[in-house]
N, C-alpha and C positions, 0 to 999 in steps of 0.2 A: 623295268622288265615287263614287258609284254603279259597279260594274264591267260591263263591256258583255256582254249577255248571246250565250252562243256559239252559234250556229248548224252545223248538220251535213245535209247532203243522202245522205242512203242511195238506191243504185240497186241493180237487178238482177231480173232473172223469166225469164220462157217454158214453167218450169216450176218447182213448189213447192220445190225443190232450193234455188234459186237465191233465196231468200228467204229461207227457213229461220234461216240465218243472223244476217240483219238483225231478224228477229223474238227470235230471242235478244238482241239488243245495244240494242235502241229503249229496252226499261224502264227501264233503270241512265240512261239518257243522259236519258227522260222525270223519274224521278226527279232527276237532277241536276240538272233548270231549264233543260236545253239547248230550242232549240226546233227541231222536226224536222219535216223536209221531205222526199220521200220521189219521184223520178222514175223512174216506167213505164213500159208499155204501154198502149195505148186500151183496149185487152182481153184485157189476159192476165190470170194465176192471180194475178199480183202484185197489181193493182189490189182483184181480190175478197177480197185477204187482208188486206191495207194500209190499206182505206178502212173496214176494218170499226174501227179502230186512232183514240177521240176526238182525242189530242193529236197525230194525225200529218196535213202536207199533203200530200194527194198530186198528184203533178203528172203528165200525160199528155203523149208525146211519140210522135211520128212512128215507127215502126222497120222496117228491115228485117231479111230471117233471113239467115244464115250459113250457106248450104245447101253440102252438098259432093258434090251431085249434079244432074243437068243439067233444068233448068225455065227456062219463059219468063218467071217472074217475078224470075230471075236479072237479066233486063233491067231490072228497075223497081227494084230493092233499092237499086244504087247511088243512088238521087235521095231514093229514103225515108231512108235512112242521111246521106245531106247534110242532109235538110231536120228529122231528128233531132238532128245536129248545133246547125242554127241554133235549135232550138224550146230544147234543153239551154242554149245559150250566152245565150239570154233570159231562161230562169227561173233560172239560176245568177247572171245579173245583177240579178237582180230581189230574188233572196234572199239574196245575198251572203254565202253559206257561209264557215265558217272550214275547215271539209276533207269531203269527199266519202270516202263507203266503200262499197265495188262491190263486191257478190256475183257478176256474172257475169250470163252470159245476154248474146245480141246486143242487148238494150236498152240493155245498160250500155255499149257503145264508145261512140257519142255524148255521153253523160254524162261519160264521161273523157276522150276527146278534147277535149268544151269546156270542164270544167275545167282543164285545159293553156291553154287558150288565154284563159281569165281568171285564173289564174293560183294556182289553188287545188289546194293538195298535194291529192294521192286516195290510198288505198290499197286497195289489191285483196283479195281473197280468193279463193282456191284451193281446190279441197275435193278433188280428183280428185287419183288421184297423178300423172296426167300433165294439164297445161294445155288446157283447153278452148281451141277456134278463137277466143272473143270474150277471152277472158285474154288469148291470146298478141297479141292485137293491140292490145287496150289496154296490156299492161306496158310499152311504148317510152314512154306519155305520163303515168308511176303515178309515183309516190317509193319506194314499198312493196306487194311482194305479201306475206302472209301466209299459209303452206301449212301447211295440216291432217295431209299425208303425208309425213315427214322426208326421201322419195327423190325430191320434187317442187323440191327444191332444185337437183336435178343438170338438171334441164329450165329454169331461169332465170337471168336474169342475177344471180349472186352478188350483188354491191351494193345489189341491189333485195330478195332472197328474206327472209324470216325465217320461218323453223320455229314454231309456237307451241301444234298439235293442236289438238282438235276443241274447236270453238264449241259449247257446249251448252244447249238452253233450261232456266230453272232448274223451268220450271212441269214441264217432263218429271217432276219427282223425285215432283209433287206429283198422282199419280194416286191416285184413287179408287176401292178394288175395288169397295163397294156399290152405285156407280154403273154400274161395268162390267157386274156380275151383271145388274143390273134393265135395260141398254143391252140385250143380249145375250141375257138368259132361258137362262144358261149358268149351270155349278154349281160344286163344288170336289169333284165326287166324280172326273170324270178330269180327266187335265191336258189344256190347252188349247193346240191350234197355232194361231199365228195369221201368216195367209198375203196379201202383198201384192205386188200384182204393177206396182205404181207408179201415178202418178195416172190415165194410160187403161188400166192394166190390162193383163195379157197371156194373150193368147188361149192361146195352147199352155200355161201353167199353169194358167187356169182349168180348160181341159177334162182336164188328169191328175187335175186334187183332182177335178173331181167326178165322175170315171169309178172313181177310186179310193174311192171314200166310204163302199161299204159294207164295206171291208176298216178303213179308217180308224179308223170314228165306234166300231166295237167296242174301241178302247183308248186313241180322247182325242175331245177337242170341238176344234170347227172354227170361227175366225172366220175367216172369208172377205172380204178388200179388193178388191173383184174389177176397179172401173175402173165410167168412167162408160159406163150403158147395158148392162156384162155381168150386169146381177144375174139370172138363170135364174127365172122365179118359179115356173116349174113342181117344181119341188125343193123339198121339207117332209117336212127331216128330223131328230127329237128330235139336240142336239148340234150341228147345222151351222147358221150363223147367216151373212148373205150381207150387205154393205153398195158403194156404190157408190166412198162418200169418207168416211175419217172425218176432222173439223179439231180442233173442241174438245175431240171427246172422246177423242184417241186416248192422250191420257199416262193417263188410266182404264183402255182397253183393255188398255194396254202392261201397267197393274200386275197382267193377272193372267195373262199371257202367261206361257209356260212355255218354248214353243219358238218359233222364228220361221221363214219362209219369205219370202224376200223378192226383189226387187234387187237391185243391188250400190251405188246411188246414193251416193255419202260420208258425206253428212249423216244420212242412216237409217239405214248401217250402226252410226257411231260412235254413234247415239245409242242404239239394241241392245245397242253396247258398254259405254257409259256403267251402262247398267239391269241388264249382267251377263243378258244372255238369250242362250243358245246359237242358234247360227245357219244356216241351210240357205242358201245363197247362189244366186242363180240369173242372175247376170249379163246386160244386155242383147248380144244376141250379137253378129257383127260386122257383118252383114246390115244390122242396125238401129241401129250406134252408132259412131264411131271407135276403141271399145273398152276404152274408161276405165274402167267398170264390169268386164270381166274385169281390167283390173291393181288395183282396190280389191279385188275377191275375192281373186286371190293372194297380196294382201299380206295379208288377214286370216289366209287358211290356213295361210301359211309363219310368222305368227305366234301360230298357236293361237287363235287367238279364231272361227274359223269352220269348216267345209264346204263346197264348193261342189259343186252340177251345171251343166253345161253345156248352155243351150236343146236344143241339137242332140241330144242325149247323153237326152232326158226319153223314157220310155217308163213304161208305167204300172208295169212291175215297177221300173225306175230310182228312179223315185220312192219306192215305198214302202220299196225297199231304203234309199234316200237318209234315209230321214225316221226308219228306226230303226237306222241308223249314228249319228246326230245325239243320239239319246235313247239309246243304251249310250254316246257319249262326254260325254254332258254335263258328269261332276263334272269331266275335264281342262281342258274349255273354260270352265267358269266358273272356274275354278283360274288359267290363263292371263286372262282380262279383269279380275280382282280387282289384276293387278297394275299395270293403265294408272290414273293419278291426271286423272278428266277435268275437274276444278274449275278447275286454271291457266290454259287456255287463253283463256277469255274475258276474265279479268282481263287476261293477258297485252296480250290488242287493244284493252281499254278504252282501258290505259295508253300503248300506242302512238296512238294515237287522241289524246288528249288533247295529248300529248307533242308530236305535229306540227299540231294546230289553230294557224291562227297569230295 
């Protein structure tokens, strides 16, 4: 008798963070004969990432946001989020999953809320050290969150939590310098910063790099991730190289990175980590986020693997001081990230993953 083949629903978006993840874990499950089904947003980052994906279905559902500040569309969320609900609880009937695994993002409550309510084990995942608004509201309806931050334990219910680190994609490992060089028109005569200010971009570190650039471009090259819509085209200059987004090509990019500038987002940091790149940290401030990005920055700095500056704190001497504090400590900090092992983590979730399919 033939064995039933097993089915798996991956959700989560709003922003590439919130994917990341699942795009690590889709191949092994591809490769394994599973057949994978994939529920979204109508139009979010997830959908243009997922759909690019031959053996994945994607499914679009209703959502609303999980804002924590005061808008009229605060009125309408609750009925999108219901009617997300019902749109999840149809195509989890339709496809009849054996377990559901949720990255996060407010897409994903509805997706685990209605698996609860057909009856199909979900597990979560966590990447922040403290629990995103859409985590904490799905964990009451999960079996399993899996957190990437060992202190993200003291923020869940015990019974549910399991520790396991950072998910990693393995295609990261598999960058390509000659491709970077020829992307880039950059060389190997200086080393190279390469500076990401997340997927829109952030305005206050765009304009330090390139206010600073002619102190800069005299002792490395600059690859510039500046957000969509910041690319400056007025700027042409030998060494400084500007792009909107990179997707495909950025484990290329990564291989020939020297130093990084970044966010604090989980998933980018650990995977900087993973590649052993020393790190400038730049956290989104509190202004603009609940703050989860300054407690992943901390936890890098208190354990040697990073630097941080603080938005507020960016001035153009700031910076450039920041940027060769970072390059006199580098041999400590690659010293400190040689010693995290990032290969276990994902096996880790496979096997949980399989373990509670039922």
């Amino acid at each position: 008798m033939a064995m039933k083949e097993k089915r798996i629903v991956f959700t989560g978006g709003g922003t590439a963070g919130h994917v990341i993840v699942n795009l690590a874990l889709i191949p092994h499950f591809e490769k394994a004969g599973w057949e994978i089904h994939y529920i979204g947003s109508k139009d979010g980052i997830e959908r243009e990432l997922i759909e690019e994906l031959p053996h994945v279905t994607y499914h679009a559902i209703s959502t609303g946001k999980l804002r924590r500040y005061m808008s009229i569309e605060n009125m309408k969320d609750p009925f999108k989020v219901l009617k997300g609900i019902t749109d999840a609880w149809r195509i989890i009937g339709k496809v009849k999953p054996d377990i559901i695994f949720s990255k996060g993002g407010f897409v994903s409550v509805p997706v685990v809320v209605a698996g609860r309510m057909r009856r199909v084990p979900t597990i979560i995942h966590e990447s922040d050290m403290t629990p995103g608004l859409a985590n904490k509201l799905a964990t009451k309806f999960a079996e399993k969150i899996v957190t990437t931050f060992p202190e993200t334990q003291n923020y869940l219910p015990q019974q549910k939590a399991v520790h396991v680190g950072a998910v990693i994609r393995e295609e990261l490992f598999q960058g390509d310098e000659a491709v970077a060089y020829e992307l880039t028109n950059l060389n190997k005569k200086k080393p190279i910063i390469l500076i990401m200010g997340g997927s829109s971009g952030s305005a206050n570190v765009n304009k330090v790099v390139r206010t600073n650039l002619p102190k800069l471009l005299t002792k490395y090259q600059i690859i510039h991730i500046c957000g969509a819509g910041n690319v400056d085209k007025s700027i042409d200059e030998a060494g400084y190289v500007q792009f909107e987004y990179v997707n495909e090509q950025l484990k290329d990019v990564l291989s020939i990175a020297d130093y990084v500038v970044s966010r604090a987002g989980a998933n980018a940091i650990y995977e900087f980590l993973a590649l052993n790149i020393p790190m400038l940290l730049i956290p989104l401030p509190l202004s603009a986020s609940r703050g989860d990005q300054i407690d992943n920055a901390k936890s890098f700095v208190k354990n040697g693997y990073a630097h941080m500056l603080m938005e507020e704190d960016i001035t153009e001497d700031a910076f450039e001081r920041a940027i060769e504090r970072l390059v006199s400590d580098e041999s400590a900090l690659r010293e400190n990230m040689k010693k995290e092992d990032m290969q276990v983590a994902r096996d880790e979730v496979i096997h949980l993953i399989k373990s509670m399919a039922k």
